[in-house]
N, CA, C and O atoms as a GROMACS GRO file, in nm:
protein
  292
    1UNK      N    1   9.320   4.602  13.534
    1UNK     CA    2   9.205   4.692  13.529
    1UNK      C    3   9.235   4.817  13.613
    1UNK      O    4   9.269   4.819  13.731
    2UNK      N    5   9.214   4.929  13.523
    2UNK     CA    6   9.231   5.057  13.654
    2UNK      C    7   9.131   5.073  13.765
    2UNK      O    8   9.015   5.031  13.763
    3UNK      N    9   9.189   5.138  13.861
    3UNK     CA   10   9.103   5.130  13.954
    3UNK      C   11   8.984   5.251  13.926
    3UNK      O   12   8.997   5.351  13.856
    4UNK      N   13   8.840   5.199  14.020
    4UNK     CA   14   8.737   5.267  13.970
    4UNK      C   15   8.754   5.384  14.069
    4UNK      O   16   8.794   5.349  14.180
    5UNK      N   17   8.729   5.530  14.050
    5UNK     CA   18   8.704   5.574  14.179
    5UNK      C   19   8.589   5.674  14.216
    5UNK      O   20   8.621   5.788  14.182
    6UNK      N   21   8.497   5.669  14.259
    6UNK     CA   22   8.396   5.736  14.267
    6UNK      C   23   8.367   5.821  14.379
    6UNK      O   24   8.429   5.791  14.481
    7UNK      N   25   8.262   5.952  14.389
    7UNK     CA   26   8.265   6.005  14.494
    7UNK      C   27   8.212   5.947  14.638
    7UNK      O   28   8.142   5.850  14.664
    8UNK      N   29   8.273   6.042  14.718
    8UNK     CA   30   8.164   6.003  14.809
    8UNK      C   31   7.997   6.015  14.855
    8UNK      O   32   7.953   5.965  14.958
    9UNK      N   33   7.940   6.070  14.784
    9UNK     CA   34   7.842   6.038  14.736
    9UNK      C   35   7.781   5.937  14.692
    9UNK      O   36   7.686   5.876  14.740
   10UNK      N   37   7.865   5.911  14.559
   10UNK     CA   38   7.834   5.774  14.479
   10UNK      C   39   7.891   5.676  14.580
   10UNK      O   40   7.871   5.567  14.527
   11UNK      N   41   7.966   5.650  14.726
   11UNK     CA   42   8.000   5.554  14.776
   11UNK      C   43   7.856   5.547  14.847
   11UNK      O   44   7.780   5.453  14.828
   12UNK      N   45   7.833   5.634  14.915
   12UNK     CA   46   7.707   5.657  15.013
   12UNK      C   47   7.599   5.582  14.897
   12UNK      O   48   7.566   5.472  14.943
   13UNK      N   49   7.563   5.596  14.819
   13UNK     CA   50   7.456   5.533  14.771
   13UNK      C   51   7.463   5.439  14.694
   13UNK      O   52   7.362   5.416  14.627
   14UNK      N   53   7.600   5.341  14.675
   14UNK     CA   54   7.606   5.229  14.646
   14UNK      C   55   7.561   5.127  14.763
   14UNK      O   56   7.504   5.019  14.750
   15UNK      N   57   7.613   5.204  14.906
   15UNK     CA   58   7.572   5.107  15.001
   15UNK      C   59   7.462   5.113  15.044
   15UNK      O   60   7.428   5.012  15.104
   16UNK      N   61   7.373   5.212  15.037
   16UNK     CA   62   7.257   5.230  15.040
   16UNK      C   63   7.191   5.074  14.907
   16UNK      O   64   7.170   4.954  14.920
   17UNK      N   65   7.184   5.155  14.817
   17UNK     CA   66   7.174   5.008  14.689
   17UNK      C   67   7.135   4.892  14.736
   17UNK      O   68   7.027   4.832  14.731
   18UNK      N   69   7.282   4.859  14.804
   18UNK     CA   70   7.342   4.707  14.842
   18UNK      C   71   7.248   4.685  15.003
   18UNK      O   72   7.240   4.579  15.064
   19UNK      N   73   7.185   4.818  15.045
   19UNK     CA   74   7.081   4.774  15.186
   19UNK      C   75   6.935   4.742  15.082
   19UNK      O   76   6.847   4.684  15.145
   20UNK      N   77   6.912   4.760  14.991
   20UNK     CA   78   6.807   4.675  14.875
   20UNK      C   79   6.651   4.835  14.886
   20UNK      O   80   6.528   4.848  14.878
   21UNK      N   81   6.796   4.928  14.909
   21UNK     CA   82   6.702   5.070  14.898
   21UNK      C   83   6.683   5.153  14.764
   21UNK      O   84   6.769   5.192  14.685
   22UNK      N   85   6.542   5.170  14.762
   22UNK     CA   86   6.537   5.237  14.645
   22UNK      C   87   6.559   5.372  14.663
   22UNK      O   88   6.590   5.435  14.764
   23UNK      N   89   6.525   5.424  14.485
   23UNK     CA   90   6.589   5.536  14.494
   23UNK      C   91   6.470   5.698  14.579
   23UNK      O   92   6.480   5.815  14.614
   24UNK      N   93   6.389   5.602  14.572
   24UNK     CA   94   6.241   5.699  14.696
   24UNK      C   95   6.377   5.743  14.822
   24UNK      O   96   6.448   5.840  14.849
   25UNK      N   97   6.354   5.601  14.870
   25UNK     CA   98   6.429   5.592  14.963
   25UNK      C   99   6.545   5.623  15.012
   25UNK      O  100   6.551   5.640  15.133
   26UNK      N  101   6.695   5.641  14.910
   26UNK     CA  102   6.774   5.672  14.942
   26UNK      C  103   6.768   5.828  14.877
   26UNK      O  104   6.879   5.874  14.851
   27UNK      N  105   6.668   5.903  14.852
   27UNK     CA  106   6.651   6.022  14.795
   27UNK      C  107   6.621   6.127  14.922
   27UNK      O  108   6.668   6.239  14.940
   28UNK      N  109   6.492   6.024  15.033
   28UNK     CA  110   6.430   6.063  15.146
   28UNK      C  111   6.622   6.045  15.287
   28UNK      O  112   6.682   6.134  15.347
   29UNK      N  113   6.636   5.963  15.284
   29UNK     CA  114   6.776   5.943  15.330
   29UNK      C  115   6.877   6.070  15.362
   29UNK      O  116   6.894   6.143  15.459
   30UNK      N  117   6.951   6.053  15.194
   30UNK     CA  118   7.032   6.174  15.177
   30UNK      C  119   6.982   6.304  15.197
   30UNK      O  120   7.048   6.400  15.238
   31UNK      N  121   6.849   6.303  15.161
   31UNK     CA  122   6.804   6.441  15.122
   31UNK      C  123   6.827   6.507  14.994
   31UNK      O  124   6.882   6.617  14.986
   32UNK      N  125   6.784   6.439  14.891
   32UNK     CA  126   6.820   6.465  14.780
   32UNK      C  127   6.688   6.435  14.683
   32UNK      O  128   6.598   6.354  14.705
   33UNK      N  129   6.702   6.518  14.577
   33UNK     CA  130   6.563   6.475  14.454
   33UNK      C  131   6.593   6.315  14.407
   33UNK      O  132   6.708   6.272  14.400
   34UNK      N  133   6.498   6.248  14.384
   34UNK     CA  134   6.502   6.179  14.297
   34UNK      C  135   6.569   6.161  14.208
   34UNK      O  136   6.637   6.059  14.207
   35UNK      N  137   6.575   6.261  14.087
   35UNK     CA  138   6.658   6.273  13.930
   35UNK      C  139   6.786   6.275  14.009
   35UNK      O  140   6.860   6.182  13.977
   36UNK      N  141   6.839   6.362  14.111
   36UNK     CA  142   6.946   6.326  14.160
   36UNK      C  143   7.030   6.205  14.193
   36UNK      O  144   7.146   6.190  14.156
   37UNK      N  145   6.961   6.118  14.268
   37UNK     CA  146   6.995   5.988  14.336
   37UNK      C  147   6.998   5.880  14.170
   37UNK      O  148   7.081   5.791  14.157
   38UNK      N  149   6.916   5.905  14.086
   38UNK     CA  150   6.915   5.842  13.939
   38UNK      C  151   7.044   5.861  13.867
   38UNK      O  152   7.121   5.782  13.812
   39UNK      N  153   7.041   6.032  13.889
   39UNK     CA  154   7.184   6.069  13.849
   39UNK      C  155   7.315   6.009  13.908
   39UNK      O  156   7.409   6.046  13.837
   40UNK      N  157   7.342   5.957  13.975
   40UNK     CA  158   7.418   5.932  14.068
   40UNK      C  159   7.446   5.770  14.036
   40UNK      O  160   7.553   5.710  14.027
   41UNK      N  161   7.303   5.719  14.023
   41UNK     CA  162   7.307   5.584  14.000
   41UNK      C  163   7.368   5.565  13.874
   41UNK      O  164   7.458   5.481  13.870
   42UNK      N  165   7.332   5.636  13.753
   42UNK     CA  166   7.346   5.573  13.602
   42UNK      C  167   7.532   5.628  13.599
   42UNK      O  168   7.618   5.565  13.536
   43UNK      N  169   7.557   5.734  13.667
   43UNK     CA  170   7.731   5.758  13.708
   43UNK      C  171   7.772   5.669  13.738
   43UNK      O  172   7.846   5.626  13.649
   44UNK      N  173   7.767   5.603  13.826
   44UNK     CA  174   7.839   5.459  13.936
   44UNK      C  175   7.816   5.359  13.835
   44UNK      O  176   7.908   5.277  13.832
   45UNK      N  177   7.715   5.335  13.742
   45UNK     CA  178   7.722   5.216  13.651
   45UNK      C  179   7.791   5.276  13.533
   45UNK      O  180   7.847   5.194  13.460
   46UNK      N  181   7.798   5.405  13.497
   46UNK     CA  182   7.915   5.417  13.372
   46UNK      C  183   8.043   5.380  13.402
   46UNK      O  184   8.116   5.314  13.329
   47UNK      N  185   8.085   5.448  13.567
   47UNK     CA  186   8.215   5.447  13.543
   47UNK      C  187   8.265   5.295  13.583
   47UNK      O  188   8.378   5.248  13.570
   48UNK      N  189   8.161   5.238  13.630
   48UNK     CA  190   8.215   5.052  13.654
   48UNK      C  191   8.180   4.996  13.557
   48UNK      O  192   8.182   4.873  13.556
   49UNK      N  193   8.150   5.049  13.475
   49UNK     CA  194   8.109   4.940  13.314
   49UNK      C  195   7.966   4.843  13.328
   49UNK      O  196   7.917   4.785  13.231
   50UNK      N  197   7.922   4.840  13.431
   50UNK     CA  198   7.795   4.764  13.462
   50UNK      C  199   7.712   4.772  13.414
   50UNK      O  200   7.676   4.889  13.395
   51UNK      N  201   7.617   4.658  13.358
   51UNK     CA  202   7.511   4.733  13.299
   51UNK      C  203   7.375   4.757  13.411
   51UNK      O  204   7.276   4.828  13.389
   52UNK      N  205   7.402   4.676  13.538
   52UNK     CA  206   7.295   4.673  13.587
   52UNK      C  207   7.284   4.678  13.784
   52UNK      O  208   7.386   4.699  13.851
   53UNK      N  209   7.186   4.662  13.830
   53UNK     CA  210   7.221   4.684  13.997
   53UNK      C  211   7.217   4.558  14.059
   53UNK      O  212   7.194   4.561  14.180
   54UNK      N  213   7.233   4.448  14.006
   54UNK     CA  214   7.244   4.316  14.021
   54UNK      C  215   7.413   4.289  13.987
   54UNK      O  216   7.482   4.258  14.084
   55UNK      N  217   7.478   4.300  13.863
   55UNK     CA  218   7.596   4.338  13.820
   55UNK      C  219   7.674   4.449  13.974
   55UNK      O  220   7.767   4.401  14.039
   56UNK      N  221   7.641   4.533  13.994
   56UNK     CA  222   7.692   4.657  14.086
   56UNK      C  223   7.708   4.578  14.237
   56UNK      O  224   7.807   4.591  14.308
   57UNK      N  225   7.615   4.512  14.263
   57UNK     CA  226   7.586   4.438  14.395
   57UNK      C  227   7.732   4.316  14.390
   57UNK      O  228   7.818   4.320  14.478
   58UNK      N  229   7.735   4.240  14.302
   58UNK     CA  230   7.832   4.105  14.249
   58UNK      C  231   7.969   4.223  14.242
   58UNK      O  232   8.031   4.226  14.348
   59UNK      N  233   8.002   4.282  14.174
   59UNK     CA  234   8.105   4.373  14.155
   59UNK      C  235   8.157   4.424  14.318
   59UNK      O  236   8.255   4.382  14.379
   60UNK      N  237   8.090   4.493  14.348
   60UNK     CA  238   8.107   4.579  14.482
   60UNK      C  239   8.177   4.486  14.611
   60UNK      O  240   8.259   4.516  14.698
   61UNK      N  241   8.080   4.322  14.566
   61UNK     CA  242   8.118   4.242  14.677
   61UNK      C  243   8.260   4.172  14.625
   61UNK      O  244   8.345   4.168  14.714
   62UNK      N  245   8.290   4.129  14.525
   62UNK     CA  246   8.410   4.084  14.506
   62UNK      C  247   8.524   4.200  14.517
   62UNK      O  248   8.645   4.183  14.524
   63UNK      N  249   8.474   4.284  14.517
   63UNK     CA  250   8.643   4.432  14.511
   63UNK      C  251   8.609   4.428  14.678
   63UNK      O  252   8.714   4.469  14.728
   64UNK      N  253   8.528   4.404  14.772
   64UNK     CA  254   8.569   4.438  14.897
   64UNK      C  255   8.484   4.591  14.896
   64UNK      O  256   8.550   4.659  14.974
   65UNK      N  257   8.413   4.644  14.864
   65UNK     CA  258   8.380   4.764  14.841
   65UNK      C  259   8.276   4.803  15.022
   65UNK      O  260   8.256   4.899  15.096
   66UNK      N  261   8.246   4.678  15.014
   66UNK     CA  262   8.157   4.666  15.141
   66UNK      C  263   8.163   4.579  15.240
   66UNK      O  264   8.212   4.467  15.225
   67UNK      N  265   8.105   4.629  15.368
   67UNK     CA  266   8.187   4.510  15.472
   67UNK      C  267   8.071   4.415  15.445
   67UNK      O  268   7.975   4.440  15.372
   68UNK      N  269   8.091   4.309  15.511
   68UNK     CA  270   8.002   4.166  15.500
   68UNK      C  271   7.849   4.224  15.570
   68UNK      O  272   7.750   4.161  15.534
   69UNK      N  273   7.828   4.328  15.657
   69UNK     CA  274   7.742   4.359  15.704
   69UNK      C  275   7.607   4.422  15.578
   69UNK      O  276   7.485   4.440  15.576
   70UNK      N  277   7.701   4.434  15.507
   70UNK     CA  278   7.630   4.550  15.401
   70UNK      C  279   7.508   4.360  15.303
   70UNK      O  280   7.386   4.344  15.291
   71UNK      N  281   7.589   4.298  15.276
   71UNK     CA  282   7.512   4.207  15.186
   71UNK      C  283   7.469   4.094  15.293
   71UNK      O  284   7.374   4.030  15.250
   72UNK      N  285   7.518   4.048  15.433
   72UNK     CA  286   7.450   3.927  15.467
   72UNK      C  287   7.378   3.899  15.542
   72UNK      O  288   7.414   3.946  15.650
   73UNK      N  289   7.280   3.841  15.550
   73UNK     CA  290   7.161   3.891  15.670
   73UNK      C  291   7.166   3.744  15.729
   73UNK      O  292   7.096   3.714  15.826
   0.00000   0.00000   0.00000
């Protein structure tokens, strides 16, 4: 499989995601619109083939994408 590679942006708000933040929230965060942070989201699931943020969460944690801090409470 090639590797995925996304911005940093799209890294910043996958881990945001994976803290179980919405997109209000990671919009108020970054500082960014809404349609933006959406935009950003439906990017990160094209270019990983995912269909979903349940899928993105399972994905992210098996590639190592995030430290253990990010998913375990």
């Amino acid at each position: 499989m090639k590797p995925i590679k996304l911005t940093l942006r799209e890294t910043e708000i996958v881990k945001l995601i994976m803290q179980e933040k919405t997109s209000v929230e990671i919009s108020d965060t970054l500082r960014l619109s809404i349609r933006t942070v959406d935009t950003h989201r439906k990017n990160i699931l094209r270019k990983t083939g995912i269909k979903n943020l349940v899928g993105l969460t399972k994905y992210a944690i098996q590639n190592g994408w995030l430290p253990d801090f990010y998913y375990k409470k």
